[in-house]
C-alpha positions as CSV (number, residue, x, y, z in Angstrom):
1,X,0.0,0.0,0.0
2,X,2.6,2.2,0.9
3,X,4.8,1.7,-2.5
4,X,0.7,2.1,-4.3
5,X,0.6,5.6,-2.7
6,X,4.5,6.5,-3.7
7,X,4.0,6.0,-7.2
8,X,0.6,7.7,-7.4
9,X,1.9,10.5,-5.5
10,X,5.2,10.6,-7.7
11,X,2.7,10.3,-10.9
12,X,0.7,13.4,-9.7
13,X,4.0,15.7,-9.4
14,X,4.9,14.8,-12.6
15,X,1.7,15.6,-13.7
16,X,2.0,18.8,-12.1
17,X,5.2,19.5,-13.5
18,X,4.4,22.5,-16.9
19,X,5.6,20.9,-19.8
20,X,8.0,22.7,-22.3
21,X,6.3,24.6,-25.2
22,X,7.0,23.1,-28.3
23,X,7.5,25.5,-31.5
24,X,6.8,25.1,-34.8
25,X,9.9,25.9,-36.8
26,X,9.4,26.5,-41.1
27,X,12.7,25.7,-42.1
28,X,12.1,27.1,-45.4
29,X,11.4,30.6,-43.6
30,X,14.4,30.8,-41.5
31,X,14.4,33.7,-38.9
32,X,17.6,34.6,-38.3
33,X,16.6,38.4,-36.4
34,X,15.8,37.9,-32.8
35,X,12.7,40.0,-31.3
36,X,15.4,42.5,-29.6
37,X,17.1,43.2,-33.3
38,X,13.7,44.0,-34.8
39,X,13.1,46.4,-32.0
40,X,16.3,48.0,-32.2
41,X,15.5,48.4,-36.2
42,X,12.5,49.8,-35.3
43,X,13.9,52.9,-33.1
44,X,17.0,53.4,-35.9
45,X,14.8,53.8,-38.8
46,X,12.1,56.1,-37.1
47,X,15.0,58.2,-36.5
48,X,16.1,57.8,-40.6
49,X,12.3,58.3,-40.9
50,X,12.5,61.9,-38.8
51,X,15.5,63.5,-40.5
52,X,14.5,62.3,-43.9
53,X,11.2,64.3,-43.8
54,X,12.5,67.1,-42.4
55,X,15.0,67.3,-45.0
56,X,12.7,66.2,-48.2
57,X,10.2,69.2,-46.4
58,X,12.4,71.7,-46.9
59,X,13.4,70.5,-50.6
60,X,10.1,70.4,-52.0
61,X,8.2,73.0,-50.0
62,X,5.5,71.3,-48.4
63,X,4.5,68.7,-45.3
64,X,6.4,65.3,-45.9
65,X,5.5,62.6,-42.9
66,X,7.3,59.5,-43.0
67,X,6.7,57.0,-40.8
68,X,7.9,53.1,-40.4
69,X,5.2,51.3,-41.4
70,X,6.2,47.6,-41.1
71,X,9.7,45.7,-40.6
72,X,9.5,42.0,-41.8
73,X,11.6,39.2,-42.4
74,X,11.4,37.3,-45.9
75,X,13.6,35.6,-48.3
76,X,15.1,38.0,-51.4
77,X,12.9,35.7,-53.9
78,X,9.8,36.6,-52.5
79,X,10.8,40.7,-52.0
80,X,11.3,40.3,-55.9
81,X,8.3,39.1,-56.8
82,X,6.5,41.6,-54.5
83,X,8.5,44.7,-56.8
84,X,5.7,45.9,-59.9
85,X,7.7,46.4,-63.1
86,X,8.5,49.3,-63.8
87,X,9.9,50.1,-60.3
88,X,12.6,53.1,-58.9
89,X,15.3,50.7,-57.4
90,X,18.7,51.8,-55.9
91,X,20.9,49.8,-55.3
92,X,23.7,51.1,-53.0
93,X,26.6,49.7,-50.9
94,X,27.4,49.9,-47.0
95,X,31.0,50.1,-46.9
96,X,32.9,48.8,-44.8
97,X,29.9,46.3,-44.5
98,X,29.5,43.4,-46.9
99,X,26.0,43.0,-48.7
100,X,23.7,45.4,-50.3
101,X,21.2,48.4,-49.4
102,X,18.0,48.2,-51.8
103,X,15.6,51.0,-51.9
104,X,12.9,50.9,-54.0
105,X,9.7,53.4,-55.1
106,X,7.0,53.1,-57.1
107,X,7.6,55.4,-60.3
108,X,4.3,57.8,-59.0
109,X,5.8,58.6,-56.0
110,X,8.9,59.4,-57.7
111,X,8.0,61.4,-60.5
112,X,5.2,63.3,-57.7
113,X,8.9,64.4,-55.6
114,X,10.4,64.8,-59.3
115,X,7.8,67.8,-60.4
116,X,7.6,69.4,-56.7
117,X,11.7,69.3,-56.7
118,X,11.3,71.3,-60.3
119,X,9.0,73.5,-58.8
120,X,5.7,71.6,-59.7
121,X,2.4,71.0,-57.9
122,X,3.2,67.5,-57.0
123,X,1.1,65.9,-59.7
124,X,1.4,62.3,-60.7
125,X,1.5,61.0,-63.7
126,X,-1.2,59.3,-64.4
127,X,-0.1,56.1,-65.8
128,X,3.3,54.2,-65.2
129,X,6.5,54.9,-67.3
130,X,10.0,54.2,-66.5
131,X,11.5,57.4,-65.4
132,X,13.6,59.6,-68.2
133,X,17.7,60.1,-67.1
134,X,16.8,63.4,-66.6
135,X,14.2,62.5,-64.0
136,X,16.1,60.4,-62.0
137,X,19.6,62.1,-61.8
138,X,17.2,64.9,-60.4
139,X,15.9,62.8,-57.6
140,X,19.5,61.1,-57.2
141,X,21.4,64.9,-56.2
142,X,17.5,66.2,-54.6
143,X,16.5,62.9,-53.0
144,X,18.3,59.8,-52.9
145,X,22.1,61.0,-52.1
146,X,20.1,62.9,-48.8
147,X,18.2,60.0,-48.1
148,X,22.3,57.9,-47.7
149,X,23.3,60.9,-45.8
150,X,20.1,60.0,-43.4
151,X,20.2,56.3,-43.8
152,X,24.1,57.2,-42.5
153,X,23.3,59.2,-39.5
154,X,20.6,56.9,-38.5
155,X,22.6,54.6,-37.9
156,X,25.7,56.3,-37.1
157,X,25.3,55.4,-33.2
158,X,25.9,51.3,-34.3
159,X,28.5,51.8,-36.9
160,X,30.2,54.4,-38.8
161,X,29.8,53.4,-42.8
162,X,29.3,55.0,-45.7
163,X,26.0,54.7,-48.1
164,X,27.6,54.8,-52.2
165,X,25.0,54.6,-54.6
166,X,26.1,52.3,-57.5
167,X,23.2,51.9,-60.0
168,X,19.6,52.5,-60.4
169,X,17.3,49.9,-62.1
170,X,13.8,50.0,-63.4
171,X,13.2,45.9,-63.5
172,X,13.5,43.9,-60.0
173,X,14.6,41.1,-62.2
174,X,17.9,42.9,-62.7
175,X,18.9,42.7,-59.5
176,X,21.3,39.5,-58.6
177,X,23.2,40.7,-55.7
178,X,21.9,37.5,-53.9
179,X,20.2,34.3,-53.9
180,X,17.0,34.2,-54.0
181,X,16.5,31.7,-50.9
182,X,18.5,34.5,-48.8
183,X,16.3,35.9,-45.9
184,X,16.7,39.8,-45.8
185,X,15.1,42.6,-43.7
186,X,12.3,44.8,-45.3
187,X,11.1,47.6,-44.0
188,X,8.5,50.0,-45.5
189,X,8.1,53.3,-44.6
190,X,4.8,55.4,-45.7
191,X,5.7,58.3,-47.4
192,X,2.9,60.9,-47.4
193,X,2.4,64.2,-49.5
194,X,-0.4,66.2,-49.5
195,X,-3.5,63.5,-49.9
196,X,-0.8,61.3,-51.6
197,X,0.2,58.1,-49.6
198,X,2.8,55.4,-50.7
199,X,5.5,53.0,-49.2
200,X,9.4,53.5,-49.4
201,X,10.9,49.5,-49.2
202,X,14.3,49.7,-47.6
203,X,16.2,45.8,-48.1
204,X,19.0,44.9,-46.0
């Protein structure tokens, strides 16, 4: 009787003891970025997402709010086929990092910053075209060189580097700085002018 009451006793603590949690993990979906690096993504890009607007504000005469809209984790295939063709890429390097910086606007957004940075209302254009050479070495001196010099800064309290744009491309399908099974960092930022509202995708 005794060694009947042990074992039920020593069956109802083990009972009692919690039992670990078990986690699904997609293998195909690795996720490399702990909670605590997404957070501290978060806080450096709503900084980026400060001094960019202020400066873009002051370039194109009127109210520019950027805020970060969502940071995700995804492999570079599936960023890819997110892209619509014709899109604004840049595609820049960190040095002294390895890897790539991608940046990528739709081509209303862009040519809406193009007119106001000629002097413009801010109009779209009303149907998508790839932008002219003209358009986009604008934007590069009026827009994307300050938007380094903020991605810089931004980050300036992790590591000291240096944003170099190397080439801008219209087709996503150009782009083979990595394999498409690669998981990468997106964040979009909404860019808002005027009534006009559209995402700024930012690919580490």
């Amino acid at each position: 009787e005794i060694d009947e009451l042990i074992k039920q006793a020593a069956g109802e603590v083990q009972a009692d003891e919690p039992q670990p949690e078990v986690v699904t993990y997609d293998f195909k979906r690795p996720h490399r970025f702990s909670k605590d690096r997404v957070r501290a993504l978060q806080r450096i890009h709503e900084q980026f997402a400060r001094e960019l607007s202020g400066m873009v504000s002051a370039k194109v005469r009127a109210r520019v709010d950027l805020t970060v809209a969502s940071i995700e984790q995804l492999t570079f295939g599936e960023f890819i086929r997110s892209v619509p063709n014709p899109s604004v890429i840049i595609l820049c390097t960190m040095q002294p990092l390895e890897g790539s910086l991608i940046m990528q606007l739709n081509p209303d957004i862009s040519f809406l910053l193009y007119d106001r940075l000629c002097g413009g209302p801010g109009l779209s254009l009303g149907r998508t075209r790839e932008l002219t050479d003209i358009e986009l070495a604008v934007l590069r001196t009026q827009f994307f060189e300050p938007m380094a010099i903020s991605f810089e800064n931004a980050w300036s309290e992790i590591i000291d580097m240096r944003v170099i744009l190397e080439s801008i491309e219209s087709n996503p399908q150009f782009l083979q700085v990595m394999t498409e099974r690669e998981t990468v960092v997106l964040i979009s930022l909404e860019l808002g002018i005027g009534k006009t509202r559209d995402l700024i995708n930012i690919l580490t």
